[in-house]
ROZALO-684514 format. One record per residue (C-alpha): x, y, z. Coordinates in pm, 1 decimal. Last residue first. Example, Ala and Ser with C-alpha at 12.3 -4.5 7.8 and 13.67 -1.06 7.14 Angstrom:
2
<east 1367.0, north -106.0, up 714.0>
<east 1230.0, north -450.0, up 780.0>
***
This chain:
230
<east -14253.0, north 11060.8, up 7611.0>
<east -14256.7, north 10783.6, up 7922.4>
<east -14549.3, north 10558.4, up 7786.2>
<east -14350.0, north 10533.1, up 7431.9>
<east -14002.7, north 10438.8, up 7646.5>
<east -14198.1, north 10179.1, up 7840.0>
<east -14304.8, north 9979.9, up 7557.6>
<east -13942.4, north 10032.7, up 7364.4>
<east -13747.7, north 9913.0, up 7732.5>
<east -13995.7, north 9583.1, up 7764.7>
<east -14196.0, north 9482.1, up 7982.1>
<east -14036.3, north 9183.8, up 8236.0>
<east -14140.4, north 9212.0, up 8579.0>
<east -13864.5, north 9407.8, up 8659.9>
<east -13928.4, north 9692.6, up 8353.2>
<east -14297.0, north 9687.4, up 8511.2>
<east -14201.0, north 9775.3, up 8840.2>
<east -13956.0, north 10058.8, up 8764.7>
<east -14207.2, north 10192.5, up 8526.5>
<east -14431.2, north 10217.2, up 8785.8>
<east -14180.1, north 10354.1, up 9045.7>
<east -14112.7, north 10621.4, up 8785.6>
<east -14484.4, north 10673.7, up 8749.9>
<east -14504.9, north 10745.1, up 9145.6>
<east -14212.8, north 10970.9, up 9184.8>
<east -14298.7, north 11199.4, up 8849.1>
<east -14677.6, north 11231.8, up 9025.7>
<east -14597.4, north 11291.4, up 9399.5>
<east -14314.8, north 11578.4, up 9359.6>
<east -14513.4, north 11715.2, up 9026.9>
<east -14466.3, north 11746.5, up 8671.7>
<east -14301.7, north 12059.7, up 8642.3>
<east -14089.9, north 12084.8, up 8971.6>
<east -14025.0, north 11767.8, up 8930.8>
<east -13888.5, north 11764.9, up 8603.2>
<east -13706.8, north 12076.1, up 8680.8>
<east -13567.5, north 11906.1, up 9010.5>
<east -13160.4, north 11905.1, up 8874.5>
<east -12929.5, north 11704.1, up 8983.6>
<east -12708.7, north 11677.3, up 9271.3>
<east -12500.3, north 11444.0, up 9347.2>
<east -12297.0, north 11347.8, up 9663.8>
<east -12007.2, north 11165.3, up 9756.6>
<east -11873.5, north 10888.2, up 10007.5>
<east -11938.2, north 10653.5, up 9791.1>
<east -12141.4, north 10334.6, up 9774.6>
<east -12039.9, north 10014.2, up 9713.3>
<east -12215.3, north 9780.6, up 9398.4>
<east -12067.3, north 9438.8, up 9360.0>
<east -12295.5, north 9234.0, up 9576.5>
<east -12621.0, north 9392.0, up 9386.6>
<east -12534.6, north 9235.2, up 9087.4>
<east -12340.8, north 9357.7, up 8788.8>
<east -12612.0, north 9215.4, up 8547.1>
<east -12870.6, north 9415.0, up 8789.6>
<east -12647.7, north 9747.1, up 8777.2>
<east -12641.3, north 9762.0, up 8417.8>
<east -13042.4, north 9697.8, up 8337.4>
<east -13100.9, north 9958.7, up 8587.5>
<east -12895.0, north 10222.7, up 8435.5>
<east -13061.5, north 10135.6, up 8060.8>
<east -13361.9, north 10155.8, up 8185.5>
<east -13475.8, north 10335.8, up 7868.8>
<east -13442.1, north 10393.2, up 7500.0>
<east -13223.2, north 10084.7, up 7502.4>
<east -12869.4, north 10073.9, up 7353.8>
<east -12706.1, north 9815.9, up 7633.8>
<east -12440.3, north 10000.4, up 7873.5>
<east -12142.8, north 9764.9, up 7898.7>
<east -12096.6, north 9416.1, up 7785.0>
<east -12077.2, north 9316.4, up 8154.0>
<east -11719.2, north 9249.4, up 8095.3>
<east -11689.2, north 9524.7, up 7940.2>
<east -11763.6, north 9757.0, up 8243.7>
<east -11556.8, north 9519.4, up 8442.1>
<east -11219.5, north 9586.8, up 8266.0>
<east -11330.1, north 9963.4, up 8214.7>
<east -11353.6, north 10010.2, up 8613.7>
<east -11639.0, north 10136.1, up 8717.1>
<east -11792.9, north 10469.3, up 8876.4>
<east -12170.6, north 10545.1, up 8834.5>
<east -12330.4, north 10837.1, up 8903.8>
<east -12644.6, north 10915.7, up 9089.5>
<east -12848.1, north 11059.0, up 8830.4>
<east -12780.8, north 10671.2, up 8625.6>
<east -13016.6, north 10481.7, up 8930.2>
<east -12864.1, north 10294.6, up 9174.3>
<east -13048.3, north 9973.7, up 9191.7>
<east -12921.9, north 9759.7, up 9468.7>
<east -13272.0, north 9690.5, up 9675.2>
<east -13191.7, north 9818.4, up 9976.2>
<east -12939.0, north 10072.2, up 9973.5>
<east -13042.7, north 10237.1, up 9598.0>
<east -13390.4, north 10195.3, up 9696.2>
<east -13322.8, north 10365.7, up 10025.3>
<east -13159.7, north 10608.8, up 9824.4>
<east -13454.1, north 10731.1, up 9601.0>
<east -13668.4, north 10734.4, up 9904.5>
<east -13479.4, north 10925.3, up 10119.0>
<east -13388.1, north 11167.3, up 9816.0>
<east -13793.3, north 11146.7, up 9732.2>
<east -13872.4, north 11331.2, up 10099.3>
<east -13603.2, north 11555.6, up 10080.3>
<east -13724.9, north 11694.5, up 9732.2>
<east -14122.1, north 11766.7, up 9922.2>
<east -13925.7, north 11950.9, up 10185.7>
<east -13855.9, north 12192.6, up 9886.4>
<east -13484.8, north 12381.9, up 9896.9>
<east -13416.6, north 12246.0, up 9516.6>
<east -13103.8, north 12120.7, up 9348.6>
<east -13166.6, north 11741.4, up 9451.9>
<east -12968.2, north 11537.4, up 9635.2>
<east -12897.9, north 11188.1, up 9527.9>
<east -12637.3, north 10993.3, up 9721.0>
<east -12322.7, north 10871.9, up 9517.8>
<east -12238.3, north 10538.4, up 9330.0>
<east -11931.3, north 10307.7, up 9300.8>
<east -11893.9, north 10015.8, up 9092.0>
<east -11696.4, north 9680.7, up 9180.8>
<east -11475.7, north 9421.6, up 9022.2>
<east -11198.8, north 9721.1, up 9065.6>
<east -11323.8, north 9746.3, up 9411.8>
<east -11102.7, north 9484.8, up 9550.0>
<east -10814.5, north 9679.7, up 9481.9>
<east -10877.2, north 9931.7, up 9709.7>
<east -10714.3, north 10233.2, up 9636.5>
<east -10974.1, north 10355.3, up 9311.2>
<east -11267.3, north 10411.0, up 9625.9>
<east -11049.9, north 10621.2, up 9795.8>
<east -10935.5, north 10850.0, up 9544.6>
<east -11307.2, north 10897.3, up 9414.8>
<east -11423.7, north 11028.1, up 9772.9>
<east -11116.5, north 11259.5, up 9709.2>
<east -11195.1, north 11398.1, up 9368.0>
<east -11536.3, north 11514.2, up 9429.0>
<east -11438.0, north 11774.6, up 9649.1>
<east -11602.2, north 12043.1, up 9508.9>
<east -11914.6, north 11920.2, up 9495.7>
<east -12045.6, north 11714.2, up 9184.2>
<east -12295.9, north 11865.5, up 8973.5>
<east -12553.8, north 11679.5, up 8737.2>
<east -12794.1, north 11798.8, up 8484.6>
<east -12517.3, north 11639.8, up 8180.9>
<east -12577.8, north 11348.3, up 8386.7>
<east -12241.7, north 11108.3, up 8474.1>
<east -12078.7, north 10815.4, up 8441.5>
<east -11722.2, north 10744.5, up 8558.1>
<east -11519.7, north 10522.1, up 8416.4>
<east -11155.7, north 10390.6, up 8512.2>
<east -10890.7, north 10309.1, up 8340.3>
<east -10956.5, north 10621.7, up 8119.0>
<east -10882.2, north 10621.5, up 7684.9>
<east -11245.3, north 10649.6, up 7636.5>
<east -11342.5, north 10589.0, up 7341.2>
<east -11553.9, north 10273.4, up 7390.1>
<east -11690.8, north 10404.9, up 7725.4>
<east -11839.6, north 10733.1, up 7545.1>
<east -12029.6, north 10479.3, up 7299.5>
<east -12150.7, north 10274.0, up 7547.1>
<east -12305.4, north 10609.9, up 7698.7>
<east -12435.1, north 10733.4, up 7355.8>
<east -12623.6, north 10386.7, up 7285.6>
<east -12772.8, north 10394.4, up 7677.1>
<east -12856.4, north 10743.0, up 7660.0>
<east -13060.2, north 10732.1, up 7334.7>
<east -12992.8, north 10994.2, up 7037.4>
<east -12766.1, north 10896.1, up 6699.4>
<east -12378.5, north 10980.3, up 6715.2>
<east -12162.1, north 11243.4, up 6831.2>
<east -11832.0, north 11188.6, up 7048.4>
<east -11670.3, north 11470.6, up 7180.2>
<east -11388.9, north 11509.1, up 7379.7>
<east -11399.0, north 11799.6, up 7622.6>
<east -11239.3, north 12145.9, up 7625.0>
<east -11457.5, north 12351.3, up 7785.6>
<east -11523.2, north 12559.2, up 7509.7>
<east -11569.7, north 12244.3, up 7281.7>
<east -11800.0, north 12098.2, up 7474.1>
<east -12011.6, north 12391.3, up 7539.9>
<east -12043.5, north 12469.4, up 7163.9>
<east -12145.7, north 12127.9, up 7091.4>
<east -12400.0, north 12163.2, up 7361.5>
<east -12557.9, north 12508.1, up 7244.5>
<east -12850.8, north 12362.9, up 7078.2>
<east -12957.1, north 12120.4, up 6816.0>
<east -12803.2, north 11845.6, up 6992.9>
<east -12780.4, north 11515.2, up 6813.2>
<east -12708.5, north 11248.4, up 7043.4>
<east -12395.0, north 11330.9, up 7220.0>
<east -12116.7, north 11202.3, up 7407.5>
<east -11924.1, north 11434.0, up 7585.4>
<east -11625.8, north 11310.2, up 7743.0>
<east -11393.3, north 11452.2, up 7985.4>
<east -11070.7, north 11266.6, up 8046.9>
<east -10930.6, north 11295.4, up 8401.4>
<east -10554.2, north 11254.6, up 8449.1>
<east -10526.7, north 11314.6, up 8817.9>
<east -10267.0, north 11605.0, up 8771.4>
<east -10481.6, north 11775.2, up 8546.4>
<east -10801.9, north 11743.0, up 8763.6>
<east -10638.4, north 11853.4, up 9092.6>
<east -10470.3, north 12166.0, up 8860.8>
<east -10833.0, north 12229.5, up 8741.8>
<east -11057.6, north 12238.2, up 9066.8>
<east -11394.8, north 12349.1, up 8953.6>
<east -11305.3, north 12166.6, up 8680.7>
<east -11585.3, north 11912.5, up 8764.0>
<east -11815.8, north 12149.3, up 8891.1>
<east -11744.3, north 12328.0, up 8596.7>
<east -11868.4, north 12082.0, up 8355.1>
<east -12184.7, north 12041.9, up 8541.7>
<east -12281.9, north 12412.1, up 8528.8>
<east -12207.2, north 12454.1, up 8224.3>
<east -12419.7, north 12113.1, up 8105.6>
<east -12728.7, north 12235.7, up 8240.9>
<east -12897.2, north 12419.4, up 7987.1>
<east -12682.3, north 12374.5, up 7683.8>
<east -12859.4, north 11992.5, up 7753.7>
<east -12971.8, north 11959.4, up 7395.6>
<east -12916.8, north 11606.0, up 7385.1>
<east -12628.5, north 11448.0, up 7614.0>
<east -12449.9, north 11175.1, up 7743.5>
<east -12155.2, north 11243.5, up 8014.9>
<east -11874.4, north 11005.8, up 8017.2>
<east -11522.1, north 11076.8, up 8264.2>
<east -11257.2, north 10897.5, up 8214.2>
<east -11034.0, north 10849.5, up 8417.4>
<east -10663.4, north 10745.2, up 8503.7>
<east -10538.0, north 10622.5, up 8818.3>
<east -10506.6, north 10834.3, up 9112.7>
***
């Protein structure tokens, strides 16, 4: 497999980062002879993320917070002909590898990017009922959101100009300059964490991310939403 990098953006994720970085090494000889990079690029953790990312190894970039800055910033260093984004409160199965194989043979998909299904980490009927809702949107309407993954190649990545540095929508605003033509989806999984949910509720977080969805398309901007989201 070609090289790759893989980006994960963080702020005092200590949390949930463990758990993702080792479901990445989960299996370390297929990850050493497949040249994976992993790179933490973080916005100014206070916590044990630093410590994480050096224990396990991982470049680390610091710089100011906001996912989209930190995730362009990851892509600029990374050395990987191929990028793969990824949610500190994400975990990949153990097979990840393979559905990534497959994608990186065909040629054609290096003007592409490749996204998983979203899963959630909880046993609620309630978190199968927003996966079949998060991924028809992803199917129908072409907007993956940034829990799902993203894999691109680093000639099309900056192409697009890469991740913008807005406190929000900054998957969404990627995937619609890409175009809905050039997205593919993968034959892998991800799944990320339901604390939000749990917290703020399976109909409430849904509905207000729907909003903010809406509004975003019909032209309000990243700052406006990013106050009414904190």
């Amino acid at each position: 497999m070609p090289s790759l990098s893989v980006i994960i953006p963080t702020y005092n994720a200590g949390k949930q980062l463990a758990a993702c970085l080792d479901s990445l090494l989960a299996q370390r000889v297929t990850a050493r002879e497949q040249e994976v990079e992993i790179i933490v690029s973080d916005g100014g953790s206070s916590d044990e993320t630093l410590q994480l990312a050096h224990t396990w190894n991982c470049r680390l970039m610091e710089g100011p917070p906001g996912r989209g800055g930190q995730l362009h910033r990851g892509a600029q260093a990374a050395v990987g002909e191929w990028l793969f984004f990824l949610h500190a409160d994400c975990q990949l199965p153990a097979d990840w590898p393979t559905p990534l194989q497959t994608f990186l043979a065909d040629e054609k998909n290096r003007e592409r990017a490749g996204y998983g299904r979203l899963h959630f980490a909880s046993s609620k009927s309630a978190a199968r009922r927003v996966e079949r809702l998060a991924n028809w949107r992803t199917e129908t309407l072409g907007l993956p959101y940034g829990d799902q993954g993203l894999l691109i190649h680093s000639s099309a990545y900056n192409r697009l100009g890469g991740y913008r540095d807005i406190p929000l929508m900054e998957d969404v605003d990627l995937v619609r300059r890409l175009g809905r033509k050039h997205l593919k989806p993968l034959d892998l999984e991800v799944t990320t964490s339901a604390e939000k949910y749990e917290q703020q509720g399976w109909w409430k977080r849904p509905s207000l991310n729907l909003c903010r969805l809406a509004l975003f398309l019909l032209g309000a901007s990243p700052e406006r939403l990013a106050r009414g989201y904190r």
